[in-house]
Each structure stands twice: as C-alpha cells, then as structure tokens.
Backbone as numpy.savetxt, mean C-alpha at the origin, in Angstrom:
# Nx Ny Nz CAx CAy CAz Cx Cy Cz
1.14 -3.10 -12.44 0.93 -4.08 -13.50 1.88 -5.24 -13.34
1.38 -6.73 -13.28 2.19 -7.62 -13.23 2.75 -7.89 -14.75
4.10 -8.27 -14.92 4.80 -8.57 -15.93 4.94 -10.02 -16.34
4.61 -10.12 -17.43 4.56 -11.22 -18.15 5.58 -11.88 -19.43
6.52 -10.68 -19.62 6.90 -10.79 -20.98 8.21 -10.59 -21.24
8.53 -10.33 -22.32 9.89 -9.41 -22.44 10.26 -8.10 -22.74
10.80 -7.86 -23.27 11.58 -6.44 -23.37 12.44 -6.13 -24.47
12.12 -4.81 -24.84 13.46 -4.51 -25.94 13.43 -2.82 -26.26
14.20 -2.50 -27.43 14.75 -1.09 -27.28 15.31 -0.52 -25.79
15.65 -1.31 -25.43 16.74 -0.60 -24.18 15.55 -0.94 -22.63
14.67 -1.68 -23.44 13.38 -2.49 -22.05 12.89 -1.33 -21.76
12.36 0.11 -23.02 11.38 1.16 -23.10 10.09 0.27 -23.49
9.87 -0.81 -24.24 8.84 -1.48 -24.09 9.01 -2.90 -23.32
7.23 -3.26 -22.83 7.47 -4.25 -22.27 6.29 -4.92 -22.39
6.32 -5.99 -23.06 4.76 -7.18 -22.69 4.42 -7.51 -21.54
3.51 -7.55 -21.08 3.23 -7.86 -19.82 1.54 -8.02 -19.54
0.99 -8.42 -18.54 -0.45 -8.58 -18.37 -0.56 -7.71 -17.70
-1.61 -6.79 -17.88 -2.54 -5.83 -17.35 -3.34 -6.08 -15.61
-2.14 -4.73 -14.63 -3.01 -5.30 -13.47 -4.44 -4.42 -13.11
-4.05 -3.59 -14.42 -5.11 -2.38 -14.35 -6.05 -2.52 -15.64
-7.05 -2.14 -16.23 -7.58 -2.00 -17.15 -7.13 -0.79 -17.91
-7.22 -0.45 -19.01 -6.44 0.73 -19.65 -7.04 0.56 -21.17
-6.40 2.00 -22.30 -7.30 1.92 -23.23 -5.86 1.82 -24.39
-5.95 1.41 -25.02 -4.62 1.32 -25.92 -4.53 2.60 -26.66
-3.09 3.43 -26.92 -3.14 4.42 -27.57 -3.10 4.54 -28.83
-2.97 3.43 -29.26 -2.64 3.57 -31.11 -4.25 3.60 -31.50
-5.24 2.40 -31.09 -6.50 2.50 -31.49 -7.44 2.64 -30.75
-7.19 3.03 -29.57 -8.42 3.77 -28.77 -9.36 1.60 -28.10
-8.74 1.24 -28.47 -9.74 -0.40 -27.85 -9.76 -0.41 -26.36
-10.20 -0.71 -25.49 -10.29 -1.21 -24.72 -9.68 -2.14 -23.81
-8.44 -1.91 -22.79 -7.87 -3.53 -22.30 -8.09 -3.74 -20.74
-9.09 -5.18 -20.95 -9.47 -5.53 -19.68 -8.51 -5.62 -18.47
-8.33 -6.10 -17.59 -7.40 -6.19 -16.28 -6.93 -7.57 -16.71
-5.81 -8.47 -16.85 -5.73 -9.47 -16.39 -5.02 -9.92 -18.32
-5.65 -8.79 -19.56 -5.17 -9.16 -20.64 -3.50 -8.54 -20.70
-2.89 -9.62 -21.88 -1.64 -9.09 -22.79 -2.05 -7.83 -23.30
-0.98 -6.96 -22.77 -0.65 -5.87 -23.88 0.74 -5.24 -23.08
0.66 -4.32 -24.15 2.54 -3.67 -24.48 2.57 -2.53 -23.83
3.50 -2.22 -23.05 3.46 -1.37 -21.85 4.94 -0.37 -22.39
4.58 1.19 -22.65 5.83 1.86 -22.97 6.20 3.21 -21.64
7.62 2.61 -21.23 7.77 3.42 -20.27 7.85 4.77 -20.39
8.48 4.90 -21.87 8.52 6.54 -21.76 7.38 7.53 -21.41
6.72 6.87 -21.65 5.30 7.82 -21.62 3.99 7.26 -20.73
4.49 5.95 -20.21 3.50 5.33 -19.33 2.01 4.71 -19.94
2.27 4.36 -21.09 1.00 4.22 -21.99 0.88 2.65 -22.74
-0.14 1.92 -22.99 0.01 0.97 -23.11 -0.82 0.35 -24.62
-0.15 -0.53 -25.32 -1.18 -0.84 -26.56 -1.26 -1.86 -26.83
-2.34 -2.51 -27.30 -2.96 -4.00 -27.40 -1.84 -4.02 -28.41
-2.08 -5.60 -27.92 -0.81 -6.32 -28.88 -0.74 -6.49 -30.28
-2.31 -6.30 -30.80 -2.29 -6.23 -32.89 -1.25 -5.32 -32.81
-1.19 -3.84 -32.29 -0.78 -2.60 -32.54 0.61 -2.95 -32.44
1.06 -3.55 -31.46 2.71 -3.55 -31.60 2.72 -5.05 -31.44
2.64 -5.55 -32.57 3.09 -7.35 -32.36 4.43 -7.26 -32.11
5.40 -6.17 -32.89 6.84 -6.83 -32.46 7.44 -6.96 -30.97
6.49 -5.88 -30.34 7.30 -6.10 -28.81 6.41 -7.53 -27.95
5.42 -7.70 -28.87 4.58 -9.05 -28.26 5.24 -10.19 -28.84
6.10 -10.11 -29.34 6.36 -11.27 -29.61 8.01 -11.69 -29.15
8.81 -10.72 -28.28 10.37 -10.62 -28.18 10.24 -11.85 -26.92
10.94 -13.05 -27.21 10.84 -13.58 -26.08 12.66 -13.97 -25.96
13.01 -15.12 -24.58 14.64 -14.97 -24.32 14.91 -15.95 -25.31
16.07 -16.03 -25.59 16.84 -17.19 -26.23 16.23 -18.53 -26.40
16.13 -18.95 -25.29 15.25 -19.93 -24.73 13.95 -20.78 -25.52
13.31 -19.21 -26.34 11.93 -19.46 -26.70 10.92 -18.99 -25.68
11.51 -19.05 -24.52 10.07 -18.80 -23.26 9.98 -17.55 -22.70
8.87 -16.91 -22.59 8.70 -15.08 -22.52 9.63 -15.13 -21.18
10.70 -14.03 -21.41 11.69 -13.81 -20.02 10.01 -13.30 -18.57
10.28 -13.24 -17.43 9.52 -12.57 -16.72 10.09 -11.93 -15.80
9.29 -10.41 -15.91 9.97 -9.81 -14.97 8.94 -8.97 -13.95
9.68 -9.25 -12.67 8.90 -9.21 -11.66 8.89 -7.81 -11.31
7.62 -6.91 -11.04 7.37 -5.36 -10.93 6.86 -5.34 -9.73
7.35 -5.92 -8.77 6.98 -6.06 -7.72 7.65 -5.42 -6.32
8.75 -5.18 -6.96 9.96 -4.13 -6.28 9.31 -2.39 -6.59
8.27 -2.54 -7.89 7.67 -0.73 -7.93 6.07 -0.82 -7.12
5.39 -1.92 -7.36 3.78 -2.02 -6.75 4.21 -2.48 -5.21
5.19 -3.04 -4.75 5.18 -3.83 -3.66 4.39 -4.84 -3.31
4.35 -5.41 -1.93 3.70 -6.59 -1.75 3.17 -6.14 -0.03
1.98 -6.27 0.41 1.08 -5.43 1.15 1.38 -6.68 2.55
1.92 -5.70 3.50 2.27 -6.37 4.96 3.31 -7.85 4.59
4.51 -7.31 3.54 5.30 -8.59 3.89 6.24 -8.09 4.84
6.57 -7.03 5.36 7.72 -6.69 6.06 6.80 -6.97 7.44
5.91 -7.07 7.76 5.02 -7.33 9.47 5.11 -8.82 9.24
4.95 -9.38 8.13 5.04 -10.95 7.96 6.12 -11.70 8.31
7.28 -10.66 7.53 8.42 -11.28 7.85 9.23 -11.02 9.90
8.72 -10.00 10.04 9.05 -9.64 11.28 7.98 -11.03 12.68
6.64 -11.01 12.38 6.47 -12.24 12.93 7.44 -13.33 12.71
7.40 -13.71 11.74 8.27 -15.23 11.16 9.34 -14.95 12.19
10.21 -14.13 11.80 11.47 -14.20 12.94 11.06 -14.50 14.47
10.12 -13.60 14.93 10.15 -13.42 16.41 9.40 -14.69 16.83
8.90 -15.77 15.67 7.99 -16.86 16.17 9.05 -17.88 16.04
10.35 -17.41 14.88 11.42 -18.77 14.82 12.33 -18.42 15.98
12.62 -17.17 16.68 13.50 -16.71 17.38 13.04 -17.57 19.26
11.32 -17.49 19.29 10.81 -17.89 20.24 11.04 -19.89 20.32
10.74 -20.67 19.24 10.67 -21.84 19.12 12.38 -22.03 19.85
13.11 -21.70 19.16 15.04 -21.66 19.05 14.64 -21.83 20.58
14.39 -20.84 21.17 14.72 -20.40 22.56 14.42 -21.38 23.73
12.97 -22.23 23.11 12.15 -22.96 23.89 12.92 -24.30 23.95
13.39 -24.61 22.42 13.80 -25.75 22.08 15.46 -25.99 22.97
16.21 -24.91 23.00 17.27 -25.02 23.36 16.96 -24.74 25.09
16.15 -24.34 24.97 16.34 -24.43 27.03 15.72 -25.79 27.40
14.56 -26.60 26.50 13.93 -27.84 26.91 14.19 -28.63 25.59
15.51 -29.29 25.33 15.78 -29.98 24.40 14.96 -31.02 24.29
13.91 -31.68 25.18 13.37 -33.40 25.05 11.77 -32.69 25.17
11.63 -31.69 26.11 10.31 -31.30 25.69 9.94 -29.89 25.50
11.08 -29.41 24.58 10.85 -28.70 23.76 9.36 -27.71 22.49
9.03 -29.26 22.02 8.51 -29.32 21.09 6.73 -29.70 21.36
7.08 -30.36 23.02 5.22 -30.78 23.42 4.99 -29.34 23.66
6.09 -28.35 24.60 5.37 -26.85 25.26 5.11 -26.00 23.78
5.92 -26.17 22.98 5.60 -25.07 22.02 3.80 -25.09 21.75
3.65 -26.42 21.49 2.34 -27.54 20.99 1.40 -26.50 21.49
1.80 -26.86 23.21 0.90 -26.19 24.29 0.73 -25.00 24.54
1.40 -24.31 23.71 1.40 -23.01 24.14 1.27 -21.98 23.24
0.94 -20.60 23.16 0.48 -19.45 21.73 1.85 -19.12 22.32
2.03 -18.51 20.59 2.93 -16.75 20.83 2.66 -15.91 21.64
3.64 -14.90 22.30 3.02 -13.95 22.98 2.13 -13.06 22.44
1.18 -12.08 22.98 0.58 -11.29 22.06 1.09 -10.12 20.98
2.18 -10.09 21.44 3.50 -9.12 20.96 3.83 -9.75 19.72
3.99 -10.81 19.74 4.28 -11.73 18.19 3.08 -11.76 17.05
2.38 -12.41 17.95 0.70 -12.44 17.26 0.24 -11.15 16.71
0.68 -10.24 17.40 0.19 -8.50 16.66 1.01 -8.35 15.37
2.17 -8.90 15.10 2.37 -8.66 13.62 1.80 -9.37 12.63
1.29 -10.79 13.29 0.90 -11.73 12.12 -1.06 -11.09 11.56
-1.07 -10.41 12.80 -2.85 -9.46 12.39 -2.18 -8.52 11.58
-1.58 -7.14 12.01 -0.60 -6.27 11.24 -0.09 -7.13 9.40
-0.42 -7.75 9.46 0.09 -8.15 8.15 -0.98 -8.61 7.39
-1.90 -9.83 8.06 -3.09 -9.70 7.70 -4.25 -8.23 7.18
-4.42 -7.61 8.09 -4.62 -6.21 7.76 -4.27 -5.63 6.69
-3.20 -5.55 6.46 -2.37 -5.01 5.26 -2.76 -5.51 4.37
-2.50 -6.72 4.11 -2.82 -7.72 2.80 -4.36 -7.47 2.69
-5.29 -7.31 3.39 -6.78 -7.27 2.96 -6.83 -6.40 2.17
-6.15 -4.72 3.10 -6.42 -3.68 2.98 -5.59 -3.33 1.04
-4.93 -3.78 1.59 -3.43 -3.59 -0.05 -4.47 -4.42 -1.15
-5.11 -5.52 -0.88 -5.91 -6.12 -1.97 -7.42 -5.19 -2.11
-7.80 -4.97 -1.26 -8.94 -3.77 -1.87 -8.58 -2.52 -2.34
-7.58 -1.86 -2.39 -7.16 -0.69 -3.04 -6.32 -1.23 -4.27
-6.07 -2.30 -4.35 -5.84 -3.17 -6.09 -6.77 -3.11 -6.63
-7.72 -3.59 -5.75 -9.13 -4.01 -7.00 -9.71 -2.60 -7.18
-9.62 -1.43 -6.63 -9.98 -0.13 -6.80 -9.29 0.48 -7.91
-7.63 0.44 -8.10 -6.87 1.03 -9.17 -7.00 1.06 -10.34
-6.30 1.98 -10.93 -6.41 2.18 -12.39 -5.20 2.97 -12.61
-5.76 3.64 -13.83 -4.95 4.74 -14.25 -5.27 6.46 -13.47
-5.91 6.52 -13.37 -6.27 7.22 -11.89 -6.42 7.15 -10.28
-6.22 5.96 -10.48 -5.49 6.00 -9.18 -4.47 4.30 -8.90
-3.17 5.14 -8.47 -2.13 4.23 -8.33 -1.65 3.92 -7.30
-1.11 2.92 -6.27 -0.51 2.40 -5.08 0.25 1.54 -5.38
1.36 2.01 -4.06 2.24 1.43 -4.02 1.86 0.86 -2.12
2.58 -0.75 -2.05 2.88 -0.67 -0.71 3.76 -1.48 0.19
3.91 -1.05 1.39 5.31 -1.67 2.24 6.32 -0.64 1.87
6.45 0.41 2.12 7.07 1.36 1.75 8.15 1.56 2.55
9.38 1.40 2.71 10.48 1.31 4.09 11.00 2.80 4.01
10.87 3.35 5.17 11.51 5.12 5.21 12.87 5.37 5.02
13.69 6.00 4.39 14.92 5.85 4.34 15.82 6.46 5.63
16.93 5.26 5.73 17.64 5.85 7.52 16.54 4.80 8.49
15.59 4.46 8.40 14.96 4.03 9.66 13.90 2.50 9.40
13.73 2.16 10.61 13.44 0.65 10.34 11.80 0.52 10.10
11.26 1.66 10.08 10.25 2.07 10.16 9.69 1.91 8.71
8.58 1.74 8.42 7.44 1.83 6.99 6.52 2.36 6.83
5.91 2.41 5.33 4.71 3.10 5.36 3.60 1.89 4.71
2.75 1.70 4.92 1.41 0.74 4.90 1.41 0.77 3.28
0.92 1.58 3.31 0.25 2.31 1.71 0.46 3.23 1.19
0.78 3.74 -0.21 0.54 5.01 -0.45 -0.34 5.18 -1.89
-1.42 6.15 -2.05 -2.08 5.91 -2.94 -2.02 7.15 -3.57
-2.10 7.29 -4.97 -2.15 8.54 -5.98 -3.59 8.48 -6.68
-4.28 9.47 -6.11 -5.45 9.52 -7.02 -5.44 11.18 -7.76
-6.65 11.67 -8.18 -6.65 12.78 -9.34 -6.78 13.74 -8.02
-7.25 13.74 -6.71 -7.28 14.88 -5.86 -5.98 14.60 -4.81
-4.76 14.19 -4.92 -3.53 13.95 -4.38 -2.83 12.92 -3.77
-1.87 12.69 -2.96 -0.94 11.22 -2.29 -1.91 11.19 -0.89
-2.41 9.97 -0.79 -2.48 9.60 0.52 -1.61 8.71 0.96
-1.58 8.76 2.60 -0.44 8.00 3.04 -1.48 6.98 4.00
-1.61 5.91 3.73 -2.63 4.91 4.70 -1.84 4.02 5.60
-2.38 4.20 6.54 -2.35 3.41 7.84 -3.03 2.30 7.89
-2.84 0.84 7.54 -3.97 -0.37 7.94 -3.72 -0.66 9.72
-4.98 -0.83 9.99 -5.27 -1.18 11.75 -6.11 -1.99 11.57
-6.24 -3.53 12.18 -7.23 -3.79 12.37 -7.40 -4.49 13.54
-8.15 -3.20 14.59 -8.18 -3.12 15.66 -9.69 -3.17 15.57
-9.86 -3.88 16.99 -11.42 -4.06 17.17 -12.13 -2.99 18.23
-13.21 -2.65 18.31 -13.96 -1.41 18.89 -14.27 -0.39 17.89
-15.18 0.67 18.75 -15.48 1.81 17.91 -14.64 2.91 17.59
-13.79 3.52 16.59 -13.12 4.43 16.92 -13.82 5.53 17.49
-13.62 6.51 18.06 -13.83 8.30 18.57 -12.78 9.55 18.58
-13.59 10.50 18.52 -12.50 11.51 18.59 -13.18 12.00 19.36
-12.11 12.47 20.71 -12.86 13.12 21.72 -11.42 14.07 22.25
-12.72 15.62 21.85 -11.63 16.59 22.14 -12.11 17.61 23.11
-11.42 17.98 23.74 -11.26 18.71 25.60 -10.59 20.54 25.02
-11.22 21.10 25.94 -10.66 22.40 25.97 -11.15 22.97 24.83
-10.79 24.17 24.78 -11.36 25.36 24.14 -11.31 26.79 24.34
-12.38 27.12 24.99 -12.80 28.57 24.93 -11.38 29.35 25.86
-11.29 28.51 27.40 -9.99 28.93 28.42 -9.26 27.98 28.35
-9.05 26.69 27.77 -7.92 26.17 27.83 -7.45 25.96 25.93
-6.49 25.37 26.00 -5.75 25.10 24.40 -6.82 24.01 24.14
-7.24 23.53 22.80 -8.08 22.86 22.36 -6.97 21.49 21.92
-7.38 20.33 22.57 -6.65 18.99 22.27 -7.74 17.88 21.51
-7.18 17.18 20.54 -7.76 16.21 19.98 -7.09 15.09 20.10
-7.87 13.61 20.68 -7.39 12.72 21.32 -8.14 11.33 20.74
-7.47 10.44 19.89 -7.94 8.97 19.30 -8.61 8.34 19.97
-9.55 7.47 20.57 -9.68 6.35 20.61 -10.61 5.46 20.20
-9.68 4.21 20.15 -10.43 2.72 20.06 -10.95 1.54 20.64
-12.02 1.43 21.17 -12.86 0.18 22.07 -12.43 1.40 23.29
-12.69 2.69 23.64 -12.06 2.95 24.82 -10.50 3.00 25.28
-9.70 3.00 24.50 -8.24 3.13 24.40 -7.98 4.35 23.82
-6.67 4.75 24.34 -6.17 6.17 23.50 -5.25 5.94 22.52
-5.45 5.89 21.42 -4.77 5.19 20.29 -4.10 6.71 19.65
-3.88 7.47 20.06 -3.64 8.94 19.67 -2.23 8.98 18.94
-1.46 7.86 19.56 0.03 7.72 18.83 -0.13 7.15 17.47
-1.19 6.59 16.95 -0.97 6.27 15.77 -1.58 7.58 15.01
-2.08 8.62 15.17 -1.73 10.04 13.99 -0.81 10.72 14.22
-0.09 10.61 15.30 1.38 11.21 15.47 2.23 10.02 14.22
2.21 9.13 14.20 3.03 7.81 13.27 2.28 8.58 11.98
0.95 8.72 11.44 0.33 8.98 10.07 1.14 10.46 9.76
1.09 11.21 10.40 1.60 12.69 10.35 3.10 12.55 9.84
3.87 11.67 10.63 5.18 11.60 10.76 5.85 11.20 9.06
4.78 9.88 8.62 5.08 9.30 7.41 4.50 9.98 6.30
3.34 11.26 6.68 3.38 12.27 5.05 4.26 13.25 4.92
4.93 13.45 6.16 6.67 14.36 6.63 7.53 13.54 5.08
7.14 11.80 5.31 8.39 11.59 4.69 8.13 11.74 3.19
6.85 11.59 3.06 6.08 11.41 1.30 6.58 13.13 0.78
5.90 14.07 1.81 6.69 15.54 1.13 8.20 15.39 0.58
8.83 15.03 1.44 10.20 15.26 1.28 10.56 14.91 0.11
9.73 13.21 -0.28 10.12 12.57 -1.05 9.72 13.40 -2.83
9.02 14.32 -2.27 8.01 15.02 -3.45 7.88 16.68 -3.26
9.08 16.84 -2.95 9.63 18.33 -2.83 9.90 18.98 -4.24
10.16 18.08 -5.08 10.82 18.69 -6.45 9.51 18.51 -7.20
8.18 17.81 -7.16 7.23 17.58 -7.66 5.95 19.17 -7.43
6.38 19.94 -7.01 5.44 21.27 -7.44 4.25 20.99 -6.18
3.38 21.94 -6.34 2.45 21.44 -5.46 1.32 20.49 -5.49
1.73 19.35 -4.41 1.17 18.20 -4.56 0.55 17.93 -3.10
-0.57 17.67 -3.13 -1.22 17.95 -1.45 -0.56 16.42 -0.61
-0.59 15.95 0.03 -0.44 14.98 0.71 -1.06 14.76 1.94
-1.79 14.01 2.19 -2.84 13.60 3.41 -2.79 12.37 4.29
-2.80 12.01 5.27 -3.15 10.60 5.71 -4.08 10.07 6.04
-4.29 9.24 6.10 -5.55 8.51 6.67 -5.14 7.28 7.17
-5.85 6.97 8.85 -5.62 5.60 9.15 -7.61 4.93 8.92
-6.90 3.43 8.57 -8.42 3.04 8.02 -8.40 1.78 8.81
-8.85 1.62 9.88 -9.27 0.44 10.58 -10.60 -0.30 9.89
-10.11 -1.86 9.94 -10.49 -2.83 9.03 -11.44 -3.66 9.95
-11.09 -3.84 11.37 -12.23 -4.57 12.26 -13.46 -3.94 13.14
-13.04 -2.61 12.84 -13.54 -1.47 14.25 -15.15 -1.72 13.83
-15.86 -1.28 15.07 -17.13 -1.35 15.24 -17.71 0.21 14.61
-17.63 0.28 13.52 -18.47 1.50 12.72 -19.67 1.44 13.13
-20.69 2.56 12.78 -21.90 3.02 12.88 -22.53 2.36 11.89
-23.64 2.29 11.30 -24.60 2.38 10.59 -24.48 3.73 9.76
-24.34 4.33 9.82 -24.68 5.84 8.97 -23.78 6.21 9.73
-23.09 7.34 9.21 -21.65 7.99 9.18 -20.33 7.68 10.23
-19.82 8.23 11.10 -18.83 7.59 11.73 -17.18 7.89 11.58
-16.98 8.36 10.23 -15.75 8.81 9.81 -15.44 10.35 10.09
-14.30 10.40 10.58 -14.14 12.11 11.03 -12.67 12.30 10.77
-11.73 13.71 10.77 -10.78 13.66 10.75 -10.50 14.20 12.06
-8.96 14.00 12.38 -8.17 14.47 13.57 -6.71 15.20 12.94
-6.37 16.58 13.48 -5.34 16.96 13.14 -4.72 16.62 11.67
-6.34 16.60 10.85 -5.83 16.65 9.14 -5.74 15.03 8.65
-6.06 14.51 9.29 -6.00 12.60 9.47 -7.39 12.15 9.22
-7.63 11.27 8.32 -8.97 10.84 8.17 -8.67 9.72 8.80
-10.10 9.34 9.51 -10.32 8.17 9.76 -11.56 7.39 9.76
-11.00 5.89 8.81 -12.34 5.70 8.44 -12.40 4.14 8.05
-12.59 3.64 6.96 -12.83 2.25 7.18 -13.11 1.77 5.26
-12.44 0.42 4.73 -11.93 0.68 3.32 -12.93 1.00 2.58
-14.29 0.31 2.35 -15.23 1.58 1.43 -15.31 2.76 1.50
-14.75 3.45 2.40 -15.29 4.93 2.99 -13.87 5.40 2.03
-12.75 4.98 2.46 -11.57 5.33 1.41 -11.59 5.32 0.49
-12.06 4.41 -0.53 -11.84 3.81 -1.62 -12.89 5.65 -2.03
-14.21 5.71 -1.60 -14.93 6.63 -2.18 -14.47 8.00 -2.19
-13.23 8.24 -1.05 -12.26 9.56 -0.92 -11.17 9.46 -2.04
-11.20 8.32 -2.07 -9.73 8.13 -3.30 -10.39 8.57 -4.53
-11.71 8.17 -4.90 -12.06 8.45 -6.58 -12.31 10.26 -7.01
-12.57 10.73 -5.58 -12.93 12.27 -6.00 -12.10 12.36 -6.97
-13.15 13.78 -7.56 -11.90 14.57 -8.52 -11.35 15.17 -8.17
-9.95 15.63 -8.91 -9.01 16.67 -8.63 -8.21 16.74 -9.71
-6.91 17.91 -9.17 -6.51 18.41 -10.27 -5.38 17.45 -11.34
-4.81 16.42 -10.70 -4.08 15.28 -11.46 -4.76 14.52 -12.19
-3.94 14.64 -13.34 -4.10 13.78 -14.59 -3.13 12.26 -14.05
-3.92 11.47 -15.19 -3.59 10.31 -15.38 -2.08 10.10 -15.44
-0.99 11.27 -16.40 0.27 11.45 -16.61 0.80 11.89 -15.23
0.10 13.09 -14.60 0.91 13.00 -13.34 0.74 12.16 -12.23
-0.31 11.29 -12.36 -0.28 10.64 -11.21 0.38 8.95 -11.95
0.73 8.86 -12.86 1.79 7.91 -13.04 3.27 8.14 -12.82
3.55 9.84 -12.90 4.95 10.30 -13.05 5.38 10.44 -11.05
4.36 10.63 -10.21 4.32 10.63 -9.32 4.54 9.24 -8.64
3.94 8.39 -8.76 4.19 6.71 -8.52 5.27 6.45 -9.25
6.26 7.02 -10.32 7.52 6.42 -10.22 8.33 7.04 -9.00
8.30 8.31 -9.07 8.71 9.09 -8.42 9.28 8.48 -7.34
7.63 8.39 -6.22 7.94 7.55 -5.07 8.12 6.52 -4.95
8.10 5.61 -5.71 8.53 3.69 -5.47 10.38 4.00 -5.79
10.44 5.00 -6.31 12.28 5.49 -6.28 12.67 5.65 -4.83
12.01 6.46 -4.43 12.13 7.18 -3.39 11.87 6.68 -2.37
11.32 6.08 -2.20 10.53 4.71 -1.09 10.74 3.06 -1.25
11.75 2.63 -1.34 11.64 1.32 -1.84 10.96 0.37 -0.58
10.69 -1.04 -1.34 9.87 -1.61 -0.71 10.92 -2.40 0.83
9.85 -2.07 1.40 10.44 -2.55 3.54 10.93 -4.31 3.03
C-alpha cells in the first residue's frame, strides 16, 4: 500500500491510499485500489475514512499530510539490476573518456555497451514488467514483496509472493526462445533433469531458484509450517499455444499469466497469515 498520510497513537494508525482494494472493518463498505482510507497495523486491517475521521485528518505542523514512503516493505521491482547497469555504463564512459580525452565522447556515440552491461538494463526491465503484473494481481490474499537482498551476500531475490496456498520465490528472465526440460537416464543410469532455453542449458538458474527458497525457509523457520516453492517465469520465451509449463526439481516454469493463475489457488492461509508473513519477510529480507 502506498502512503499518503499521517500517523498517530505511536503511528499504529496510518492514512494512506490503497494499493490494494480491501473492505473496511467497522462497516463492511467496500475500498477501491487507489482510495483514502486508514490503515491499522496492529491487526493489518483497514477502514474508510467516515469510520475513523480522526486518524484522516492528523496532518504535520505544517498543515500538509506528512508522507511516508512504504516502499522499503513492498520494494521497488529490478532497481538493484538498474542500479548495477548505471554503474557499469558510468564506470565504462569514465574509462573511455579518460583514455581518449578529445574523442572520448564521438566513440562512446559510436559504440553500445558490452552485452554484459546491457543484460542488466533487460534484467531490470524484466523485473519491473514482471513486479508490475503481480501488483495489479494483489490483494489481501495475495501479497509481494520485491528486490529482496540475501543477508551476508550481494546476491537477491526477484520476487516473493504470499498467496492462500504458500511463499513463492520468483525468478524474472526475459530470455528469448522456447524453454524445455529435457531429462536423460533412468531405468540403468541416475535420472538427471536439465533447463533449456532457445537450445541453451540454462540449468544454473534452478540451482539460483532452489538456493533463494533455502533463504525464504530460514527466514520463516519460526513461522510453523509454511510450504515454500520457486518458480522462474520467463517474460520473452517462445511458449506454445496450449500448455508448455512444467516443473524441474520442484521449480515451476512458466510465463506471468500462467503464475498469476498458480498464485490465486486455494490454500490453507488466511488473509491474517499471509499479511503476518509479508511482515515477517520484508524484516527479514530487506530491499537490495
């Protein structure tokens, strides 16, 4: 939910605009996405503003509603790949400029980033598509957070989403080709399952998905039993017509409508635990 407002009793309530739709608890009304209403942390519940005018109306000294930015708990989708281009594209210019001080500035003109640079500024793109269609999916049943930085390591997590059937941990790719899973052995040898994309062995990225629901458990060890899954969801790949999505070693893979329709199943979380769970981890995970 983006914040709009102010705060009081110790900032247990808070005005703010609705990034979700929700139903107010005092009178059962209705609140669209995008309206004022009063947001109470203790209990994660929210009420149109007739119901509690006094916290709708607390603004700073000033006169002008304080604002406070909730953007450190929802995150902001591929700014840490954004910011990592930016550097390696200001780090490249520096380099060019200081070895060709007078024509410096025509070769840059003339010339792309390497593809090594350019892969974060897609990597971020990706993200941001992907992070804005699982917004417009959310609610109160299902919550995300994203840009998730692992703690100890320079490493992140894409996405993480809470719906009523458990945490997924998402991978955005948007890599072009068909994905496949093509797996060898069996009956006399050990049975292997092996990624690929356009004909590439992309197999290291469910070793990376696997690695980052390692970190979501950990983070949700004291939370009882809570399933946790990954999925990588490539955003450019050449899908089928009719089906196409399969899992690998417990890894879905699939493409964002196909998610969005895995995210709404039912399951056993309520609305309360899957809000108490998204504080949980935006504690536990702060944003990359």
């Amino acid at each position: 939910m983006g914040t709009d407002g102010g705060t009081e009793g110790g900032a247990e309530l808070r005005r703010m605009r609705l990034r979700y739709r929700g139903v107010c608890r005092s009178c059962g009304a209705g609140l669209a996405a995008g309206t004022h209403a009063v947001y109470d942390r203790n209990n994660s519940t929210v009420s149109c503003i007739e119901c509690r005018p006094e916290a709708a109306q607390t603004s700073s000294p000033a006169g002008t509603a304080k604002v406070h930015d909730d953007e450190h708990v929802h995150g902001s989708a591929g700014a840490s790949a954004r910011r990592e281009f930016e550097r390696r594209k200001s780090a490249r210019e520096a380099r060019v400029r200081g070895r060709y001080p007078r024509l410096g500035g025509l070769l840059l003109a003339l010339s792309d980033d390497p593809q090594s640079t350019r892969a974060w500024a897609s990597g971020a793109d990706g993200e941001r598509r992907l992070g804005g269609h699982l917004d417009s999916a959310s609610g109160p049943l299902l919550r995300v957070l994203h840009d998730r930085r692992v703690p100890g390591s320079r490493a992140n997590i894409d996405h993480v989403a809470i719906a009523p059937s458990g945490v997924f941990v998402i991978d955005a790719k948007k890599y072009r080709g068909r994905p496949q899973l093509r797996v060898e052995g069996g009956l006399l040898r050990p049975r292997t399952e092996r990624l690929f994309v356009g004909g590439r062995d992309r197999s290291r990225l469910v070793d990376g998905v696997l690695d980052q629901c390692d970190v979501v458990r950990a983070a949700l060890r004291d939370s009882g039993e809570v399933q946790v899954r990954g999925m990588l969801c490539f955003l450019a790949a050449d899908w089928p017509l009719i089906g196409g999505d399969f899992q690998t070693r417990g890894v879905h893979v699939l493409w964002p409508k196909k998610l969005t329709s895995v995210l709404a199943k039912h399951g056993p979380l309520t609305e309360n635990h899957i809000a108490t769970i998204h504080r949980q981890l935006a504690r536990a995970l702060p944003p990359a």
